[in-house]
Biopython code that builds the backbone (N, CA, C, O; Angstrom):
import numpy as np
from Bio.PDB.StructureBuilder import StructureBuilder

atoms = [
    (1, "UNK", "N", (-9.916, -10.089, 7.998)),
    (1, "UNK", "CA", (-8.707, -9.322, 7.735)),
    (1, "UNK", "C", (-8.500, -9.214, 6.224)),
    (1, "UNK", "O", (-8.635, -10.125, 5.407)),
    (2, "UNK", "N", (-8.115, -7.818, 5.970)),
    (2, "UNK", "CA", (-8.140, -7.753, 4.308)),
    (2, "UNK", "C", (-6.260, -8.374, 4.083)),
    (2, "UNK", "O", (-5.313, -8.232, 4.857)),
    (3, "UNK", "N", (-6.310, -8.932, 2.972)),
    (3, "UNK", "CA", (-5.262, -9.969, 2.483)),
    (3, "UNK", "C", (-4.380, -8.284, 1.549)),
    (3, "UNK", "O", (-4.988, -7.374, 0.986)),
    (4, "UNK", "N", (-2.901, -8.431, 1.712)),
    (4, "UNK", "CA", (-1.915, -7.965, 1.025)),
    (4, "UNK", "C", (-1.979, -7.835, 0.078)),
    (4, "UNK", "O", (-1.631, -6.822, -0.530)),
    (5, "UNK", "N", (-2.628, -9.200, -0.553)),
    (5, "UNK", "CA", (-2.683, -9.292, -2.392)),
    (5, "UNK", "C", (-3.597, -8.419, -2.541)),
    (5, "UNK", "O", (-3.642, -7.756, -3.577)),
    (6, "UNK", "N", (-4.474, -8.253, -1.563)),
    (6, "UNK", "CA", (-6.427, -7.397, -1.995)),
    (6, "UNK", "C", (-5.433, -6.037, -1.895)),
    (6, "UNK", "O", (-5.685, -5.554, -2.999)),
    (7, "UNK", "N", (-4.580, -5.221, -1.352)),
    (7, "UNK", "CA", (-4.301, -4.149, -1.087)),
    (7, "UNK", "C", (-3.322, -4.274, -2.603)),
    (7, "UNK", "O", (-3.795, -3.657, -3.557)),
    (8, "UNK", "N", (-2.380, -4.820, -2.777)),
    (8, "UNK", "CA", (-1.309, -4.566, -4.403)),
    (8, "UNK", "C", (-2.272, -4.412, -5.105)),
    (8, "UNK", "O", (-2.412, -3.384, -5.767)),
    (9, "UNK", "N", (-3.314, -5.593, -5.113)),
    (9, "UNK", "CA", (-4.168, -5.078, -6.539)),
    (9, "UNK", "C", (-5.339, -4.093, -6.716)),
    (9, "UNK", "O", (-6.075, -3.966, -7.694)),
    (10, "UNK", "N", (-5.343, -3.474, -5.629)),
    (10, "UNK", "CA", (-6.424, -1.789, -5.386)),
    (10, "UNK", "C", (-5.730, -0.829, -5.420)),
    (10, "UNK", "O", (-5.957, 0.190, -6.071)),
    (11, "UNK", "N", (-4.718, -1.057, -4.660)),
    (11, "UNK", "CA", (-3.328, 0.150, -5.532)),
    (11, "UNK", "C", (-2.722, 0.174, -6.719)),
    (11, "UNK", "O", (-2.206, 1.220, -7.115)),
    (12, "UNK", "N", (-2.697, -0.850, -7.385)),
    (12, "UNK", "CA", (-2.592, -0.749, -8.367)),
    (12, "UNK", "C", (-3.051, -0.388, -9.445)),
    (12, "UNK", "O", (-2.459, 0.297, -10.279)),
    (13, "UNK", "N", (-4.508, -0.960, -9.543)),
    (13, "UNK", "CA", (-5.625, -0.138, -10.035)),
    (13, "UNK", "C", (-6.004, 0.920, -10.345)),
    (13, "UNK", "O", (-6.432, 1.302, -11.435)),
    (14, "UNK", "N", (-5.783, 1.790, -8.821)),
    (14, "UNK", "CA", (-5.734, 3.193, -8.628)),
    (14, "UNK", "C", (-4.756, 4.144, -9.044)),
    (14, "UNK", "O", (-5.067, 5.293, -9.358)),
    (15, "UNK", "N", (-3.131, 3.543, -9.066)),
    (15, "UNK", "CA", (-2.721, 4.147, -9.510)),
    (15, "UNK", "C", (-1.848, 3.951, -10.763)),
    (15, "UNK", "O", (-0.755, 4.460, -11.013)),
    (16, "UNK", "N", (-2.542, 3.144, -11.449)),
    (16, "UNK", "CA", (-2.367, 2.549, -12.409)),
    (16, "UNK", "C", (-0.935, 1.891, -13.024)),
    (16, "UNK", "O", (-0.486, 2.042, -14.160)),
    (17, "UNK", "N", (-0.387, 1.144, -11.950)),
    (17, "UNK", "CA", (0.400, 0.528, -12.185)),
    (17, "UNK", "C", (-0.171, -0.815, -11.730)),
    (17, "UNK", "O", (-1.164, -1.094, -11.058)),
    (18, "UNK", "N", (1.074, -1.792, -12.495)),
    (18, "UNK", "CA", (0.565, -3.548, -12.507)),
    (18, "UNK", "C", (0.979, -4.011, -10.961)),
    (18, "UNK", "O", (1.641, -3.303, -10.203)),
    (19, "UNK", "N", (0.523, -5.178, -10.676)),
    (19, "UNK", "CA", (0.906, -5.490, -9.524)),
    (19, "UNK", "C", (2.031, -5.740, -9.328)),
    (19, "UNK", "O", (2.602, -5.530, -8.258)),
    (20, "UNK", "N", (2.644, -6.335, -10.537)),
    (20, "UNK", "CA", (4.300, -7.137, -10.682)),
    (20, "UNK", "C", (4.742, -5.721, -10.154)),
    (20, "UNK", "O", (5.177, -5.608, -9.008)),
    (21, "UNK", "N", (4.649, -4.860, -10.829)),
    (21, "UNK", "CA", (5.400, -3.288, -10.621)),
    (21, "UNK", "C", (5.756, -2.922, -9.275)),
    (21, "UNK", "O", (6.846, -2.439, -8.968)),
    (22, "UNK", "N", (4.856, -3.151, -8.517)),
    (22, "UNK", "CA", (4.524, -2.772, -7.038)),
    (22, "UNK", "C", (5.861, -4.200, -5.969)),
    (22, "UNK", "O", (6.604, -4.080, -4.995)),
    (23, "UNK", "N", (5.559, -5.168, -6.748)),
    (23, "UNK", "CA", (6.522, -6.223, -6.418)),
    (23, "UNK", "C", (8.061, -6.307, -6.753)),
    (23, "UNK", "O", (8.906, -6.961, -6.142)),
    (24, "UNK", "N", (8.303, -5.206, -8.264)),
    (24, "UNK", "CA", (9.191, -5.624, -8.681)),
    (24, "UNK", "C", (10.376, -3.974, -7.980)),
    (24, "UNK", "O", (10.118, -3.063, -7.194)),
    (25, "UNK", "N", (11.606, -4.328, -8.781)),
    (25, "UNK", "CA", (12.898, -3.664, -7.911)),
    (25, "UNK", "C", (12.449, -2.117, -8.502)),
    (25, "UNK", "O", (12.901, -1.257, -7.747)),
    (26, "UNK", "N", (11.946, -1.735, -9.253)),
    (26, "UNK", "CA", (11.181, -0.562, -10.117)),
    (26, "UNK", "C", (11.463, 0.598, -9.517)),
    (26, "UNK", "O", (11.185, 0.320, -8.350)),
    (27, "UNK", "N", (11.862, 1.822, -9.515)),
    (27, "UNK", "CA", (11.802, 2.691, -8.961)),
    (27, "UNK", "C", (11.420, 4.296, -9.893)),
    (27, "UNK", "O", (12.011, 5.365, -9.740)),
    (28, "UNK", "N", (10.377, 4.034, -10.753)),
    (28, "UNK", "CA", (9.978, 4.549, -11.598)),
    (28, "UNK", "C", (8.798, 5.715, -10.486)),
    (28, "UNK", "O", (7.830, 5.176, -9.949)),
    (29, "UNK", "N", (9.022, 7.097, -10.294)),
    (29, "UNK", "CA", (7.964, 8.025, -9.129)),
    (29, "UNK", "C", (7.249, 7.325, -9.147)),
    (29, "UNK", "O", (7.210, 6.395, -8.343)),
    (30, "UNK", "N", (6.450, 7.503, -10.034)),
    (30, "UNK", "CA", (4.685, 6.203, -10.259)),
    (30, "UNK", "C", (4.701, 5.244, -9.501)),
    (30, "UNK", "O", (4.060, 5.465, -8.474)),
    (31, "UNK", "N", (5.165, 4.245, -9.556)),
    (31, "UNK", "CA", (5.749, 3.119, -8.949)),
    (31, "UNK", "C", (5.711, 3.399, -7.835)),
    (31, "UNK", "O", (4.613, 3.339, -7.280)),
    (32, "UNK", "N", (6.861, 3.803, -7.087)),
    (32, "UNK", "CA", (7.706, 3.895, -5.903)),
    (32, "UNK", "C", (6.242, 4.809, -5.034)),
    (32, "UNK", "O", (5.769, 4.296, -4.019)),
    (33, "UNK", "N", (5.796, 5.842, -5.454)),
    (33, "UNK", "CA", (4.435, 6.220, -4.766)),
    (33, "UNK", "C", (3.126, 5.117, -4.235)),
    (33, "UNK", "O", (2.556, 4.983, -3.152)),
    (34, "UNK", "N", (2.987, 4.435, -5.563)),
    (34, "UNK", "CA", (1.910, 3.601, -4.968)),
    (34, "UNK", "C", (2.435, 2.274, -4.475)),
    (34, "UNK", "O", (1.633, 1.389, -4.175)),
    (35, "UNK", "N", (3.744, 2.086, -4.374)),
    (35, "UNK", "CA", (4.144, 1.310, -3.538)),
    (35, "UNK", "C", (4.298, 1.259, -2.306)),
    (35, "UNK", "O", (4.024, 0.211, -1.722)),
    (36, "UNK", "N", (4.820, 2.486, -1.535)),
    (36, "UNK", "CA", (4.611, 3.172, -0.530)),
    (36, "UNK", "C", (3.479, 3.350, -0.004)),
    (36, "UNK", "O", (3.437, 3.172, 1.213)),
    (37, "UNK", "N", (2.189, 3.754, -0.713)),
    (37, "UNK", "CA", (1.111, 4.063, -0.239)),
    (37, "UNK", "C", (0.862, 2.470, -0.121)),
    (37, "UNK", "O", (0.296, 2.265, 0.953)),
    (38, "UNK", "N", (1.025, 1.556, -0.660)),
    (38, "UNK", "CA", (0.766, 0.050, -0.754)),
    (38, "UNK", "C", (0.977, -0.445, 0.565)),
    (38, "UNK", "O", (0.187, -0.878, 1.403)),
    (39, "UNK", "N", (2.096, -0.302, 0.569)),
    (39, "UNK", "CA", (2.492, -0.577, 2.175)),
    (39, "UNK", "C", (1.931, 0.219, 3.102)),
    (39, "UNK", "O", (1.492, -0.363, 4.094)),
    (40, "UNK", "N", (1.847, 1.134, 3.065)),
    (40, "UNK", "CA", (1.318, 2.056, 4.393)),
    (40, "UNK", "C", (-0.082, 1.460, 4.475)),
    (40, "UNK", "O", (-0.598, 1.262, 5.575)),
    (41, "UNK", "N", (-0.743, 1.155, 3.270)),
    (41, "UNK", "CA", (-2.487, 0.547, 4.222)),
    (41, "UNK", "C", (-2.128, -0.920, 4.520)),
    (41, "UNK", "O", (-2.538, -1.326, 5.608)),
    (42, "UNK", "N", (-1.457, -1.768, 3.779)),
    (42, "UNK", "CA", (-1.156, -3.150, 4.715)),
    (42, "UNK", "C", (-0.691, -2.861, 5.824)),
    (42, "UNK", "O", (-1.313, -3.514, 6.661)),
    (43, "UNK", "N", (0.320, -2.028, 6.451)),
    (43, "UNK", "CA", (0.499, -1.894, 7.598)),
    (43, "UNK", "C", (-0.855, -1.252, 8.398)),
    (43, "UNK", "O", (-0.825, -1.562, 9.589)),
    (44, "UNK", "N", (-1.663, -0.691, 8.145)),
    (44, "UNK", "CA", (-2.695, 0.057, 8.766)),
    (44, "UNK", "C", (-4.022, -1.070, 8.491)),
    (44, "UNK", "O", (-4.898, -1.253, 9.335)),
    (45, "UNK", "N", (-4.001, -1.429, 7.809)),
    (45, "UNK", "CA", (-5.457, -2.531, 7.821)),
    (45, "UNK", "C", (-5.586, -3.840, 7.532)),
    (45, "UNK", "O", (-6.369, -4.535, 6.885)),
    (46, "UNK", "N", (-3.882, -4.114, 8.669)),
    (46, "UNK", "CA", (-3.867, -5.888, 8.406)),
    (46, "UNK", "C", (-3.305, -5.538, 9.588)),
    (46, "UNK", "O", (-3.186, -4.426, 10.103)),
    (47, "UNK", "N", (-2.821, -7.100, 10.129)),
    (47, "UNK", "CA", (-2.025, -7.419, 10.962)),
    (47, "UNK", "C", (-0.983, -7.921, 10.901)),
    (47, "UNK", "O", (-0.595, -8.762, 11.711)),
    (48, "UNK", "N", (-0.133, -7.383, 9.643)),
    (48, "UNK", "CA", (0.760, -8.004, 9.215)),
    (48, "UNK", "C", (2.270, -7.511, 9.729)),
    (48, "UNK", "O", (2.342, -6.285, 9.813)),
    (49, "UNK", "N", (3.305, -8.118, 10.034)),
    (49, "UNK", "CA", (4.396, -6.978, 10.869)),
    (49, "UNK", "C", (4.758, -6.509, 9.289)),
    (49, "UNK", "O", (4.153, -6.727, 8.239)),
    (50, "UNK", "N", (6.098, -5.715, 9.591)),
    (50, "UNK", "CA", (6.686, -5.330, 8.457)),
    (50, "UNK", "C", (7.475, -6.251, 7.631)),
    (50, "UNK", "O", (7.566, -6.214, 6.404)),
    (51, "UNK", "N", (8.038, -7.084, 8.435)),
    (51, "UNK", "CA", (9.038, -8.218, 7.994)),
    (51, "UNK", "C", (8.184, -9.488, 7.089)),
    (51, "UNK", "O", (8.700, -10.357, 6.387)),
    (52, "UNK", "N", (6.745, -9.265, 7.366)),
    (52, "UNK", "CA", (5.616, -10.004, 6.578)),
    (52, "UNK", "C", (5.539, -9.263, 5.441)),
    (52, "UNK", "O", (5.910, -9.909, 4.461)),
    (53, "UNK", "N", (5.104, -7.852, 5.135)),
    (53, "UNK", "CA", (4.560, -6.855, 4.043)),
    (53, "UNK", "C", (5.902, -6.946, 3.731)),
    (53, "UNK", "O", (5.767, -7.850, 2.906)),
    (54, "UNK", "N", (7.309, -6.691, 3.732)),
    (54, "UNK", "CA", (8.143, -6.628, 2.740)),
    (54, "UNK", "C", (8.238, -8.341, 1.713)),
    (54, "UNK", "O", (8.281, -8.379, 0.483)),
    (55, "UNK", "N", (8.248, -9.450, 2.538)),
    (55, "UNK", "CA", (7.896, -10.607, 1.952)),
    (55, "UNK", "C", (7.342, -10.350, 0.762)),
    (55, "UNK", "O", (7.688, -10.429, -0.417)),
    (56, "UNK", "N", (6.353, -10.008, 1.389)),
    (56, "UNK", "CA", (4.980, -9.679, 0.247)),
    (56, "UNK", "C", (5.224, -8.504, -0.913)),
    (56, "UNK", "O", (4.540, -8.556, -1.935)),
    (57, "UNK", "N", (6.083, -7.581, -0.760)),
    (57, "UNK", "CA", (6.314, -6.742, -1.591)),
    (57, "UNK", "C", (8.083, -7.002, -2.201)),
    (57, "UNK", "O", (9.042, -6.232, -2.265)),
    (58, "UNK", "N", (7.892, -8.554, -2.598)),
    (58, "UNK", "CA", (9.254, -8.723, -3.640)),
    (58, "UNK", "C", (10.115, -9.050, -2.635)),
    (58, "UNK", "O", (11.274, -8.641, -2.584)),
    (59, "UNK", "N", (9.595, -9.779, -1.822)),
    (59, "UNK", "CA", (11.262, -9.869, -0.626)),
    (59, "UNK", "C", (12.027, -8.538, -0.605)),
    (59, "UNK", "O", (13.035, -8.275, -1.259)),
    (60, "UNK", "N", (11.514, -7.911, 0.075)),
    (60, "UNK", "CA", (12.494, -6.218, 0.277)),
    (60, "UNK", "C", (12.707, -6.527, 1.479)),
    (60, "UNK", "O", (12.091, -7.474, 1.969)),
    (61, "UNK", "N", (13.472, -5.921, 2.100)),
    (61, "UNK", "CA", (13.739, -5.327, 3.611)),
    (61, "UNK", "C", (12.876, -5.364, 4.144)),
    (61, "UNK", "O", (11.872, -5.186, 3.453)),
    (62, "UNK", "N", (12.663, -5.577, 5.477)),
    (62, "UNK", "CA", (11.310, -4.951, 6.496)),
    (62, "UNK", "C", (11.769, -3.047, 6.767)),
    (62, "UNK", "O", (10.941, -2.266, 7.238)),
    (63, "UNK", "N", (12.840, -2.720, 6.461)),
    (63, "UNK", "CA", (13.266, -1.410, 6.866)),
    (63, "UNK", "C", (12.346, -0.565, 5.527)),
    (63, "UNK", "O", (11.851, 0.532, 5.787)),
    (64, "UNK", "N", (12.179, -1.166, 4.136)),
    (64, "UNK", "CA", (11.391, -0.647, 3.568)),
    (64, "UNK", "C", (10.300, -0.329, 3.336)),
    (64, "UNK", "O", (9.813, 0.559, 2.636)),
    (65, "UNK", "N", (9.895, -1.108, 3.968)),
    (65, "UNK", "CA", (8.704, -0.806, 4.776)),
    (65, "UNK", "C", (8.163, 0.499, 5.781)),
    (65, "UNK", "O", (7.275, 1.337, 5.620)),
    (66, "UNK", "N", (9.208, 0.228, 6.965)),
    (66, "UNK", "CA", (9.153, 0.998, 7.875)),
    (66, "UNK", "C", (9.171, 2.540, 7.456)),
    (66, "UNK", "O", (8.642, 3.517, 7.984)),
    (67, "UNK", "N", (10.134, 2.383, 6.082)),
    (67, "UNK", "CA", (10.407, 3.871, 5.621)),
    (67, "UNK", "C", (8.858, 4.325, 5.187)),
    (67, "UNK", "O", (8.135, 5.106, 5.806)),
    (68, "UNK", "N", (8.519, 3.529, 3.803)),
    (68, "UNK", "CA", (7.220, 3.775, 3.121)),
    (68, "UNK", "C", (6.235, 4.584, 4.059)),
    (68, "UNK", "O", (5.846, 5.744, 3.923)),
    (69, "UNK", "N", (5.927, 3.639, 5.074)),
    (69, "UNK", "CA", (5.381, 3.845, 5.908)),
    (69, "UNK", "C", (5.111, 5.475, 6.438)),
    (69, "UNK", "O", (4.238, 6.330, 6.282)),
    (70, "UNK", "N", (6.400, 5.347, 7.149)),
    (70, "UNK", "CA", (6.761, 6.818, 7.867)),
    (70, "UNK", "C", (6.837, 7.975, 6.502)),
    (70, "UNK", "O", (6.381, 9.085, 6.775)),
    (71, "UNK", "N", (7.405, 7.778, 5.001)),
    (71, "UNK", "CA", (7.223, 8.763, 4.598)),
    (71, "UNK", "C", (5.523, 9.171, 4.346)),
    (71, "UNK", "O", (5.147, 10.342, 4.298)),
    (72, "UNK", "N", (4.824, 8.281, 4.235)),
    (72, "UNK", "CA", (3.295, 8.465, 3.645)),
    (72, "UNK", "C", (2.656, 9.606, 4.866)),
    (72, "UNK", "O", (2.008, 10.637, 4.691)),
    (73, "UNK", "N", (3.241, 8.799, 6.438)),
    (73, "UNK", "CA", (2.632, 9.379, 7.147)),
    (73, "UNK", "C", (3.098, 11.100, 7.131)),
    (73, "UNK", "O", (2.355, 12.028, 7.450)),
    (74, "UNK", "N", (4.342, 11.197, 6.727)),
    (74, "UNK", "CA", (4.686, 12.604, 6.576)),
    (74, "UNK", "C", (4.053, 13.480, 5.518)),
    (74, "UNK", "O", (3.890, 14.691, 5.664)),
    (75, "UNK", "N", (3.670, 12.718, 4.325)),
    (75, "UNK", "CA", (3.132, 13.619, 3.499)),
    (75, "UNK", "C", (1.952, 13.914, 3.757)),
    (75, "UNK", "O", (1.686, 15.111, 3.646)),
    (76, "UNK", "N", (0.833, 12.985, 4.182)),
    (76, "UNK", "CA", (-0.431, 13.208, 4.544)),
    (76, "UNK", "C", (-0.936, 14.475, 5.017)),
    (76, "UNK", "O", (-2.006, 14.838, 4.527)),
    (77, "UNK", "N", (-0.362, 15.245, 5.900)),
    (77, "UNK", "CA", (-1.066, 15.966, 6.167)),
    (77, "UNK", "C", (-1.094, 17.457, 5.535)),
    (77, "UNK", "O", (-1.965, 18.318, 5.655)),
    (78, "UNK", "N", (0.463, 17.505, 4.631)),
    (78, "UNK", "CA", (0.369, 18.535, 3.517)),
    (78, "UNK", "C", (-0.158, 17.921, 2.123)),
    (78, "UNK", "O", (0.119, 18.438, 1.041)),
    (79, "UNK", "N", (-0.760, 17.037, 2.230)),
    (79, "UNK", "CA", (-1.811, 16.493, 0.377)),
    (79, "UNK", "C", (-2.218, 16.555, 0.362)),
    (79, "UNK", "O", (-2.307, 15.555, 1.074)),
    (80, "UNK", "N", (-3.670, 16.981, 0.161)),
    (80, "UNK", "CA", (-4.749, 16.771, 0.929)),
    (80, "UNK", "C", (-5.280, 16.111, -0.620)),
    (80, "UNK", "O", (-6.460, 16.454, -0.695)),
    (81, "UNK", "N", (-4.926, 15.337, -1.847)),
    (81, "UNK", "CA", (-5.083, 14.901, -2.908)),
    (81, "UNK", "C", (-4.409, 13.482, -2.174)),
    (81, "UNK", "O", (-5.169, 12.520, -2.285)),
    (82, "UNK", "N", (-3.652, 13.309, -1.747)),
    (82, "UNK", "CA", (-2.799, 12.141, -1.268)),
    (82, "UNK", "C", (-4.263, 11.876, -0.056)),
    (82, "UNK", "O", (-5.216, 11.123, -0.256)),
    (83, "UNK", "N", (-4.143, 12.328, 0.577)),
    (83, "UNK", "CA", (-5.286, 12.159, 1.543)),
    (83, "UNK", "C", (-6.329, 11.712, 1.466)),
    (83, "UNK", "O", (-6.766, 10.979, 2.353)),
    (84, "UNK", "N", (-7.271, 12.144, -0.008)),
    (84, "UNK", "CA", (-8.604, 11.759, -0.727)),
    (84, "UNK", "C", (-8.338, 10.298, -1.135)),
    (84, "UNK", "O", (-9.124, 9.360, -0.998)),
    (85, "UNK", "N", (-7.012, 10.260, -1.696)),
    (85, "UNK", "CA", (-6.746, 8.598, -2.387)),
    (85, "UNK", "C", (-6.534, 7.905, -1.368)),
    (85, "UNK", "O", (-7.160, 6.846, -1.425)),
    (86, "UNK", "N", (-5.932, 8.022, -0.457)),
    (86, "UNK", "CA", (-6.021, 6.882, 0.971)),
    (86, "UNK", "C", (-7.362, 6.527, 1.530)),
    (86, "UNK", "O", (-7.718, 5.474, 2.059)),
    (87, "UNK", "N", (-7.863, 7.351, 1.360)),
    (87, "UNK", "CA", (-9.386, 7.419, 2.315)),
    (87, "UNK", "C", (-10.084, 7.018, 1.428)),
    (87, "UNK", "O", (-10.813, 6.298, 2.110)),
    (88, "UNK", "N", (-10.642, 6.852, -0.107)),
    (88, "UNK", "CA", (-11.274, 6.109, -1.039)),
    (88, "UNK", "C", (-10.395, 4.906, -0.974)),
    (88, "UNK", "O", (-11.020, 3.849, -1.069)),
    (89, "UNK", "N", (-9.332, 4.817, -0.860)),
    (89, "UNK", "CA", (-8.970, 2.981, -0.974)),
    (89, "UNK", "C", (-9.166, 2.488, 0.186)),
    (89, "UNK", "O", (-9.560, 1.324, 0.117)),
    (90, "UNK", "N", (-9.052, 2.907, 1.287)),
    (90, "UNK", "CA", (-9.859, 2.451, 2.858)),
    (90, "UNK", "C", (-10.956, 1.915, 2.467)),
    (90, "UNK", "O", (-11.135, 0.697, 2.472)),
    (91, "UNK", "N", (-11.658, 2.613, 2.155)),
    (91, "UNK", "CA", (-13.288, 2.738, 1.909)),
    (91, "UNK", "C", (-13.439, 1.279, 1.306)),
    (91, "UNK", "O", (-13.855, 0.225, 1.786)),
    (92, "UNK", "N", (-12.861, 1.690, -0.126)),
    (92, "UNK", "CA", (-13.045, 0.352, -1.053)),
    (92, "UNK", "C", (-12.598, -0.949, -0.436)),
    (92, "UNK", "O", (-13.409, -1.873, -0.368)),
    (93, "UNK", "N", (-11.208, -1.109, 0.077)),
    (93, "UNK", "CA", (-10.719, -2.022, 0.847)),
    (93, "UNK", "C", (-12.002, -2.370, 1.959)),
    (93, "UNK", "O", (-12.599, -3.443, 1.865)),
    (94, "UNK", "N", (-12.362, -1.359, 3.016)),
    (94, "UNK", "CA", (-13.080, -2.273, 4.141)),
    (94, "UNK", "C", (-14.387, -2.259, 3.331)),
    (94, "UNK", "O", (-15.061, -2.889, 4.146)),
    (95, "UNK", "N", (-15.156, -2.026, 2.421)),
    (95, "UNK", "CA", (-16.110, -2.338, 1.800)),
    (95, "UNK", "C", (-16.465, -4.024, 1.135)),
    (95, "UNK", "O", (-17.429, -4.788, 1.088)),
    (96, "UNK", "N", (-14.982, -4.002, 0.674)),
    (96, "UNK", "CA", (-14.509, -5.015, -0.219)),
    (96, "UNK", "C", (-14.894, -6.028, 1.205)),
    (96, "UNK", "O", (-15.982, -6.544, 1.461)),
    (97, "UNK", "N", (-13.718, -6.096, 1.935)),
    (97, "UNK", "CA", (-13.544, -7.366, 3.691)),
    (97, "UNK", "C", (-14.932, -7.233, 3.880)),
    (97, "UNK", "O", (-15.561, -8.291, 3.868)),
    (98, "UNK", "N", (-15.454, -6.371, 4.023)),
    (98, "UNK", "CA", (-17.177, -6.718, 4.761)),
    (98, "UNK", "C", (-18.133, -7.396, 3.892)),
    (98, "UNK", "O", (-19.154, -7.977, 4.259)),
    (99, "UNK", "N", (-17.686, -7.258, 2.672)),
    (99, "UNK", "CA", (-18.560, -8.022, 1.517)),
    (99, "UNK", "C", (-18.450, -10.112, 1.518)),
    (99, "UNK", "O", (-19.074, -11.154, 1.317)),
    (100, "UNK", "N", (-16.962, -9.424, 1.971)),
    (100, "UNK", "CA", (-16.339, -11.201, 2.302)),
    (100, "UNK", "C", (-16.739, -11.694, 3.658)),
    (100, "UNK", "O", (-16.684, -12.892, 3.936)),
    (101, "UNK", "N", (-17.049, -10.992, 4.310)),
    (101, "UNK", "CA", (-17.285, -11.839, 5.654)),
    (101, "UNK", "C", (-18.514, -12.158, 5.971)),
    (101, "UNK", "O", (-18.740, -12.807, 6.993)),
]
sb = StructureBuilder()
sb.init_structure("model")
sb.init_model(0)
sb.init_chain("A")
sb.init_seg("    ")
for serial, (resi, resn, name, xyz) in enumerate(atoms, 1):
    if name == "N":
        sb.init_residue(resn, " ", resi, " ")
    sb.init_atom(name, np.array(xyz, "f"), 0.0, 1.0, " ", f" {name:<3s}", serial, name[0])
structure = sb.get_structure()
């Protein structure tokens, strides 16, 4: 199972914000995007509930989650730039877990 921390710090990377950023109360677009997208692959390639991934993302809400979530899934299918970056951090992410196991 790929770890939360492995997902903050590949989103972060990518979208070039720090990890603290992604953790912290920040609501800078930049930010708040790859935070969202942050959450939407922990929810999709862990087993983590939501009430776990908000823990993990600065003690937030589990409802912030749920939102992140649901908005990513709404944009997806009009981005198709949003779309390319999910699907290369998949990639990298289950590349990354299979390297570890």
């Amino acid at each position: 199972m790929i770890a939360i921390e492995t997902i903050i710090t590949v989103v972060s990377e990518e979208f070039g914000v720090s990890p603290f950023d992604l953790r912290s109360p920040r609501r800078g677009a930049a930010t708040v995007r790859a935070r969202h997208v942050a959450m939407y692959l922990a929810r999709h390639m862990t087993g983590f509930s939501y009430p776990q991934i908000a823990a993990a993302f600065g003690d937030r809400d589990h409802t912030s989650v749920m939102y992140a979530v649901r908005r990513i899934a709404m944009d997806l299918p009009g981005d198709v730039s949003l779309g390319g970056r999910i699907g290369a951090l998949r990639a990298a992410l289950a590349e990354g877990a299979s390297r570890c196991a």
